[in-house]
Z-matrix of the N, CA and C atoms (Angstrom, degrees):
N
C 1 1.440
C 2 1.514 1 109.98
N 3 1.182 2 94.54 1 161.25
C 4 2.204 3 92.99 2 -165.85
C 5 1.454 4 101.13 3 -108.89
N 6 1.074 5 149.14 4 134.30
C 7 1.256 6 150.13 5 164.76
C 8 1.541 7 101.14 6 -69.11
N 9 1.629 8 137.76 7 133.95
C 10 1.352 9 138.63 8 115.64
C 11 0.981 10 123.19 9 -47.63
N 12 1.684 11 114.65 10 140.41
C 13 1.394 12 120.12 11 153.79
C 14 1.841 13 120.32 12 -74.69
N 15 1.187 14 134.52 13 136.83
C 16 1.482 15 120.25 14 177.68
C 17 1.878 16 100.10 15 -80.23
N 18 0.954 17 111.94 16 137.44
C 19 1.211 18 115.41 17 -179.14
C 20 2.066 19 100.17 18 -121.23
N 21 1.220 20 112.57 19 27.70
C 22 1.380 21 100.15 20 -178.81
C 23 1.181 22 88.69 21 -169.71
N 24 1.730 23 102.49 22 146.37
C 25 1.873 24 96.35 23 159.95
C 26 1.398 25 135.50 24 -59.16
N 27 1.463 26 111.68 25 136.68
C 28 1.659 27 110.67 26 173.23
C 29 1.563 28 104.49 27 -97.12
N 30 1.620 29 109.57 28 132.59
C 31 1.093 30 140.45 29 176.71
C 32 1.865 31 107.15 30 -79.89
N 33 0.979 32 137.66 31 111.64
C 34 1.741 33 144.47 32 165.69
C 35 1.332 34 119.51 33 -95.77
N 36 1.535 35 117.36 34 90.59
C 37 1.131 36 120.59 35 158.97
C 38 1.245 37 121.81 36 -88.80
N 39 0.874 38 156.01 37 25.31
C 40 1.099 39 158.55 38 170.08
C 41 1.833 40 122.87 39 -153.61
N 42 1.683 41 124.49 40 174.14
C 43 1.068 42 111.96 41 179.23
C 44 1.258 43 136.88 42 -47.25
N 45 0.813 44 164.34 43 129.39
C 46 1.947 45 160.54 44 174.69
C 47 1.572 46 104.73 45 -111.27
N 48 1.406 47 91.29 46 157.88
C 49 1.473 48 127.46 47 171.64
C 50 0.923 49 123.93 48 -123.38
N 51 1.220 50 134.76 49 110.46
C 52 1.785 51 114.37 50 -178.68
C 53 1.681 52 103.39 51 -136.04
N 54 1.354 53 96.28 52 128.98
C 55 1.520 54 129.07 53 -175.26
C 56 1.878 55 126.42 54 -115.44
N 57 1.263 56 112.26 55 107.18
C 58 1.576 57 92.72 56 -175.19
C 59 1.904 58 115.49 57 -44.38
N 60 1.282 59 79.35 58 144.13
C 61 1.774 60 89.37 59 169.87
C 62 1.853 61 122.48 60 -40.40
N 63 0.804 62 109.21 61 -32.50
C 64 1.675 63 102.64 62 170.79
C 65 1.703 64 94.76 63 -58.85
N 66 1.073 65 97.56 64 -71.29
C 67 1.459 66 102.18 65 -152.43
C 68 2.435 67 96.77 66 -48.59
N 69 1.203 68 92.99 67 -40.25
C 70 1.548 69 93.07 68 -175.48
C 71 1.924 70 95.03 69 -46.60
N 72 1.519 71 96.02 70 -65.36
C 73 1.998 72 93.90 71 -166.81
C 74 0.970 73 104.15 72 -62.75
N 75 1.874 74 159.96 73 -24.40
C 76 1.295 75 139.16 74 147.15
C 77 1.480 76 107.85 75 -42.91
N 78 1.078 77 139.21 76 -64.10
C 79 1.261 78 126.51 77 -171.48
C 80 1.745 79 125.21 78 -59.51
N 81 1.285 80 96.90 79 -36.66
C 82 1.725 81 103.72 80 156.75
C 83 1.607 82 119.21 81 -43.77
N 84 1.340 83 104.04 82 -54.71
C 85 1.745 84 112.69 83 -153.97
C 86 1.548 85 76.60 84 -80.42
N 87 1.500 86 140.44 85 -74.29
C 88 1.381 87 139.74 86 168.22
C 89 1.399 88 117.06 87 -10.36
N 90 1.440 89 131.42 88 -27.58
C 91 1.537 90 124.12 89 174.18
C 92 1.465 91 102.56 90 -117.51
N 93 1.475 92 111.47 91 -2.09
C 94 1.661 93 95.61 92 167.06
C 95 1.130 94 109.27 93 118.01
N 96 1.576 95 120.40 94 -11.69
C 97 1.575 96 111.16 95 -175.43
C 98 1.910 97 107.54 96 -85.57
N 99 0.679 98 87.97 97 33.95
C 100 1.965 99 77.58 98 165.87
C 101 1.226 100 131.17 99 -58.52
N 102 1.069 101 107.27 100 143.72
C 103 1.903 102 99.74 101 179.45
C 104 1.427 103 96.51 102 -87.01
N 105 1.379 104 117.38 103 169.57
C 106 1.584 105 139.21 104 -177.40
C 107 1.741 106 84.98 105 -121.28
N 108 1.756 107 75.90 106 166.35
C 109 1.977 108 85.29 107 174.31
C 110 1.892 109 101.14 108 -89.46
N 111 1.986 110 100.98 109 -21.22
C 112 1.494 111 82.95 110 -175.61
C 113 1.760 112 116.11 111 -86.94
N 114 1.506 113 106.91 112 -12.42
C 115 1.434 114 81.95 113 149.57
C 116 1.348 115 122.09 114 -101.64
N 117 0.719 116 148.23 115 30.50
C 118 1.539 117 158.87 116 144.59
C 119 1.445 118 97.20 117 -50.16
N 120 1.319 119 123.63 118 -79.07
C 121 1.750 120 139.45 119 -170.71
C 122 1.542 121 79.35 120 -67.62
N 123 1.275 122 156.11 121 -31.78
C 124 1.395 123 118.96 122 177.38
C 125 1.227 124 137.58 123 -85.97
N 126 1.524 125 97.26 124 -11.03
C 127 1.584 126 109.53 125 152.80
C 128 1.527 127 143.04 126 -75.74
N 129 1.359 128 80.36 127 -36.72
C 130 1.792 129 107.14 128 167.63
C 131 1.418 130 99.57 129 -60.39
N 132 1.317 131 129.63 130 -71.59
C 133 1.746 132 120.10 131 -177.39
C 134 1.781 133 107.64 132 -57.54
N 135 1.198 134 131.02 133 -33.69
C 136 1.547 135 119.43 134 178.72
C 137 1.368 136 112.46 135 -59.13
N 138 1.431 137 111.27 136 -30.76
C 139 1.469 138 108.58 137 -177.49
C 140 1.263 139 117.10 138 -89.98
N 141 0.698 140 101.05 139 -6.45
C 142 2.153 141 117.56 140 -168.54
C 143 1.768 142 90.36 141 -85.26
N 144 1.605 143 118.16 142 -50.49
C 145 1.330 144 123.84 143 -169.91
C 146 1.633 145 99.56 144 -65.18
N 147 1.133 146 114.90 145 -47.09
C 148 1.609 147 129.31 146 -176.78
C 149 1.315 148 104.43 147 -58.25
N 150 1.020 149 134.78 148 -34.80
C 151 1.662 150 135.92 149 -172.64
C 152 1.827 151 88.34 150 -85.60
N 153 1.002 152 121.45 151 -26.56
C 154 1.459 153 103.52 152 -162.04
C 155 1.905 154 101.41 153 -107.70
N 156 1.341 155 89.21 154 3.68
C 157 1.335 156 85.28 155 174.19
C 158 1.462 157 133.75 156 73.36
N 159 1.623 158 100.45 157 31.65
C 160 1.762 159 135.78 158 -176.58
C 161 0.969 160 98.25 159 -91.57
N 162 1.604 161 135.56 160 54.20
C 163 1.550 162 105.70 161 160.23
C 164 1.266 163 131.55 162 -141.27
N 165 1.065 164 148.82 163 -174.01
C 166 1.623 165 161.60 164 -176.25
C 167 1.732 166 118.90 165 -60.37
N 168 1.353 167 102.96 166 106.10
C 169 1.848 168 87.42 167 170.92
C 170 1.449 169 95.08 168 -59.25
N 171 1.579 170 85.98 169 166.08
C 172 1.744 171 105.77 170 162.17
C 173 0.939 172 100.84 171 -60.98
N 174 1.146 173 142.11 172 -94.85
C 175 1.783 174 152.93 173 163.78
C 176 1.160 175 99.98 174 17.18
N 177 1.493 176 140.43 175 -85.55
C 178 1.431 177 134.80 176 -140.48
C 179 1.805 178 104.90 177 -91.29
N 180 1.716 179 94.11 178 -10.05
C 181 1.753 180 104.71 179 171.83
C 182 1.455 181 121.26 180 -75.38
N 183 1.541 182 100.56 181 -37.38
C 184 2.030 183 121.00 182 -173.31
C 185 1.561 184 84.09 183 -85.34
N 186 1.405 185 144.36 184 -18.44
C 187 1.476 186 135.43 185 177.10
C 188 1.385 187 137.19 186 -88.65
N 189 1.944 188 105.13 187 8.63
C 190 1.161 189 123.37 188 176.87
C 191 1.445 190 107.48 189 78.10
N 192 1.512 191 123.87 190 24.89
C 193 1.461 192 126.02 191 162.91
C 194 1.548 193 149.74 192 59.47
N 195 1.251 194 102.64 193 6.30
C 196 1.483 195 138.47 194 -130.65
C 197 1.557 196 91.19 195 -100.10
């Protein structure tokens, strides 16, 4: 998992919890959200296409793609 930097103040309206990051990614992998390596490599190539400017109008995407 990648840490962000906050680059702006966060505003708290409401209750919070705050837990060091270990304890956050045990609780992730614990309900199931783990990353895989194959989506790992399937994100890594979506963005790679996106930087190069490989991608889908809306139009032919909302048209079943075909």
């Amino acid at each position: 998992m990648h840490i962000n930097t906050i680059t702006k103040p966060i505003s708290i309206d409401q209750p919070m919890v705050i837990i060091p990051v270990l304890e956050y990614q045990l609780l992730l992998r614990e309900a199931g959200f783990a990353s895989t390596p194959k989506l790992d490599r399937e994100i890594a190539a979506a963005r790679r296409r996106f930087r190069k400017s490989k991608t889908i109008s809306w139009k032919l995407l909302k048209n079943g793609c075909k």
